[in-house]
C-alpha positions, 0 to 999 in steps of 0.5 A: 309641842313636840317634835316627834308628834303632830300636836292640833291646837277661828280667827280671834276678833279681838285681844288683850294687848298689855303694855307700858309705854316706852321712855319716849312719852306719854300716858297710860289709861288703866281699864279693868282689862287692858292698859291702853297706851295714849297716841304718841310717836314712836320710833318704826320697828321691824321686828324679825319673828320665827314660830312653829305654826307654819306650814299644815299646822291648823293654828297658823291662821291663827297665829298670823290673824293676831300678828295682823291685828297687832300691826294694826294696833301699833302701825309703828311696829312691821313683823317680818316672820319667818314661821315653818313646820317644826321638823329636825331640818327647822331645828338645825336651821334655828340652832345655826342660826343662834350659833351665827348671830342671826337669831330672831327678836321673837321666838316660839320654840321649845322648852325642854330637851329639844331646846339644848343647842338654842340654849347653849348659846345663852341669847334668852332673856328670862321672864323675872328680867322682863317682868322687873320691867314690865310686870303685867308680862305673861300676867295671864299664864297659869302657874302651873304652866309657867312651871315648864321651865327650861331644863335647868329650871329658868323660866324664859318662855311664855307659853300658849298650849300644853298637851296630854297623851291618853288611850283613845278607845273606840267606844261602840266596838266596846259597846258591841261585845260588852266590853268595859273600858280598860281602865285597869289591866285586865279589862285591858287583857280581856278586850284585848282577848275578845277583840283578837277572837272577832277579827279586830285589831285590838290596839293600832300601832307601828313599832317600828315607826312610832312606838314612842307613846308606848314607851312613855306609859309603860315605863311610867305604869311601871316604874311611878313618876319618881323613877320615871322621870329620873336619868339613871346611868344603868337600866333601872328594874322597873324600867325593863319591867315595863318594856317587856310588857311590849312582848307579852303584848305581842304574844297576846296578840294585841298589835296589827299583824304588820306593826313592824312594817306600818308607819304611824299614819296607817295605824291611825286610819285602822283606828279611825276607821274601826278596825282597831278598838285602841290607839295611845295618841295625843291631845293633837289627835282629837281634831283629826278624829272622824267619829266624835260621838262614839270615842273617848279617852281613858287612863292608861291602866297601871301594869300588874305590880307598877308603882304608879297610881291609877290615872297617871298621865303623860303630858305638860307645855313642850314650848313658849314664846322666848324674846332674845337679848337682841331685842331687848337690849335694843332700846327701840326693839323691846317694847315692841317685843314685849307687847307681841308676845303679849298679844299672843299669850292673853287669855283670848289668844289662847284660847283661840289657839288652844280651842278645846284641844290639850291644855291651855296655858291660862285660864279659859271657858271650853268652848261651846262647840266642844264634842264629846270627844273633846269633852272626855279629853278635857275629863281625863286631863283634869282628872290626872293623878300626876302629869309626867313629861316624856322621857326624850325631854329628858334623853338626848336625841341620840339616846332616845333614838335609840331607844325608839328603834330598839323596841321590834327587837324588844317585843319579839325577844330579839333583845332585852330590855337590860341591854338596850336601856344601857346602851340608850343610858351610856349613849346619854351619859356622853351627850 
C-alpha cells in the first residue's frame, strides 16, 4: 500500500491455518488442506502484533475477524495489537520504536522505500530463514508477488494484496458524444477536445495536492520501464519529455480551472459526480466509486514518441507481514508467530481481504459479487504489458517531495522539468 493513497481491499467463516507443532510434543495429521496440530499443551504466549488496517480502513474488520478466530483456534496464544491508519506520524512512530528496541513480534508494513529506517535497524527474519523451518511458510503466495522484495532484493514480508493504477474514464459521457476510449493519444487529445467544448471538465486532478499518479504515467509513457525505474543522478531526456507534457496538458485545457487550489478529494467527487470524464487512481479507488455500471478502467496511452509498449501500467505489492528476531528467537514466541502470519496469507484470507479490489497475493476465484467496474479492473491489470512500481518506492521522501511539489510550476512554464528533476535527483543522491 502506499502511504501516499488510500488503498481498499465480509468477515471470513473460516482459514487455512498451517503449522508445525513446536519441539514441546505431539503429532501432526496431514489433510489434502491443512496440517492439523493434535491437542497438546503449550506454553501461554502473548503476542505483541502492529498492522496498517486500523482505523477507516475497510479491511480492519477483516483483519481483527482472523485475529479472532486464530485465538480461538490456539487458546494458548493472546494477540495484543496495536493496528492504526498508515499516515507519516504512524511511520515515525514504528521507525522509533525499532530504533529503541521496542518493535513488535509481528508486523504488517511496507516493502519498498518507505520501509528504509524499519530496515536499517536489521530486526527482520527472512522468509528462506523461516521456510528452512517451517516450509509450508507463505506456501500459498504467488511467486510473482513474493517477488516484491525489500529494495536490496531479500524477501522478508509475506504479503496480502497488491495494487494497480489506471485511467478511470466515465464510460456514459464517452457514449454521450461518441466519444471512443482514449486508449492511445489522440483519442485522448480528442476527448480531451470535445469534453473542454461542453463544459465538462475533461480530467479531475489537483496539481497541487496530488499530481503524483501523473507523474508515474507520464514518466513511464515516455521513457518505457527500463529508464523509468532507473535512479539516474542527472534529468534523464525522457523524463523531462513526460513532465512537459503537464503544460501542454494544461494549455489544451484538460485540468479543472482550479487544479492549483483543489485538494484530492474534490477532484474525485467532480469525477464521481460526472462532471469530469477522466481521473488517473488506484485499485483502492473502485470501492468508493458510486456508478459501477457506466465506468470503467483503460490503459494509459503511450505519449507521442514514448518508449513504452501499449498497456504499460503502474502498480505491485507495497507491503506484507514481517516477523522480527524477537519473535523468532524467543523459543516460546516463534511457532506462534509463524501460524499468525499464516493465518493471515492463506488463500482464504486473502481472498477476503483482497474481495476483487488490486491484486491478490495468491491464487483466488473473483467473487461472485464482482461489479462491472470491478471486472474492467480485473481485465486491465491481467492485460498489463508490464507492471512498473512507482517512483517514490524508489526516491527518498525528501526527493520525491520535491518533486510532487514542483509540478504547478512545471505546467504553467514557471519551471522546467531539467531543472526540478536536478535538484529532486541531487536531493536523492544525498539520502
Amino acid at each position: 500500500m502506499r502511504i501516499k493513497y488510500k488503498r481498499v481491499l465480509s468477515v471470513i467463516g473460516s482459514f487455512i491455518l498451517l503449522g508445525l507443532l513446536s519441539a514441546c510434543g505431539g503429532e501432526i495429521k496431514e489433510t489434502s488442506t491443512q496440517l492439523v496440530p493434535t491437542q497438546a499443551e503449550h506454553v501461554p504466549v502473548t503476542l505483541h502484533t502492529v498492522s496498517m488496517f486500523g482505523g477507516t480502513d475497510p479491511n480492519d474488520s477483516n483483519y481483527q475477524a482472523i485475529n479472532k478466530q486464530f485465538m480461538n483456534d490456539y487458546p494458548y496464544v493472546r494477540i495484543e495489537d496495536d493496528s492504526q491508519s498508515a499516515d507519516q506520524d504512524w511511520k515515525s512512530k514504528i521507525a522509533a520504536d525499532f530504533a529503541v528496541g521496542n518493535e513488535p513480534d509481528v508486523i504488517q508494513y511496507f516493502t519498498d522505500a518507505n520501509a528504509s529506517d524499519v530496515l536499517a535497524a536489521n530486526k527482520f527474519v527472512t522468509i528462506e530463514e523461516i521456510k528452512s523451518i517451517y516450509p509450508e511458510y507463505a506456501s500459498d503466495i504467488l511467486e510473482s508477488a513474493l517477488a516484491a522484495a525489500n529494495p536490496d532484493g531479500i524477501q522478508r514480508a509475506v504479503p496480502t494484496t497488491g495494487y494497480w493504477e489506471g485511467l478511470f474514464c466515465n464510460k456514459d459521457l464517452f457514449d454521450q458524444y461518441s466519444l471512443a476510449l482514449p486508449t492511445d493519444w489522440n483519442k485522448l487529445l480528442l476527448a480531451i477536445r470535445t469534453f473542454q467544448e461542453k463544459g465538462i471538465v475533461p480530467i479531475a486532478v489537483s496539481l497541487d495536492n496530488v499530481p503524483h499518479y501523473w507523474i508515474e504515467f507520464l514518466i513511464l509513457s515516455a521513457a518505457g520501464p527500463e529508464s523509468y525505474t532507473s535512479i539516474p543522478t542527472r534529468a534523464p531526456e525522457d523524463w523531462c519529455k513526460g513532465l512537459a507534457m503537464f503544460r501542454s496538458l494544461r494549455e489544451l485545457g484538460a485540468f479543472p480551472s482550479n487544479t492549483d487550489t483543489i485538494d484530492n478529494d474534490y477532484a474525485s467527487e467532480m469525477f464521481k459526480n460526472k462532471e469530469a470524464a477522466m481521473q488517473l487512481e488506484g485499485s483502492w479507488y473502485v470501492s468508493g466509486i458510486r456508478d459501477q455500471e457506466n465506468t470503467v478502467v483503460v490503459a494509459f496511452p503511450v505519449i507521442p514518441e514514448g518508449k513504452a509498449k501499449p498497456g504499460f501500467m503502474v502498480g505491485g505489492i507495497s507491503s506484507g507481514f514481517y516477523i522480527t528476531k524477537k519473535a523468532w528467537e524467543d523459543p516460546d514466541k516463534q511457532e506462534a508467530a509463524v501460524k499468525f502470519v499464516m493465518a493471515h496469507t492463506s488463500s482464504k484470507a486473502i481472498a477476503t481481504y483482497w474481495k476483487g479490489n488490486g491484486q491478490a497475493a495468491a491464487k483466488v476465484d473473483p467473487p461472485s459479487y464482482m461489479t462491472p467496474l470491478g471486472q474492467s479492473g480485473l481485465r486491465y491489470s491481467n492485460a498489463a504489458s508490464s507492471i512498473c512500481t512507482p517512483t517514490d518506492s524508489r526516491l527518498s521522501q525528501e526527493a520525491y517531495n520535491t518533486l510532487v511539489a514542483g509540478i504547478v510550476d512545471i505546467s504553467t512554464g514557471a519551471r522546467t522539468p531539467e531543472n526540478l528533476l536536478n535538484e529532486v535527483l541531487s536531493i536523492n543522491s544525498k539520502k
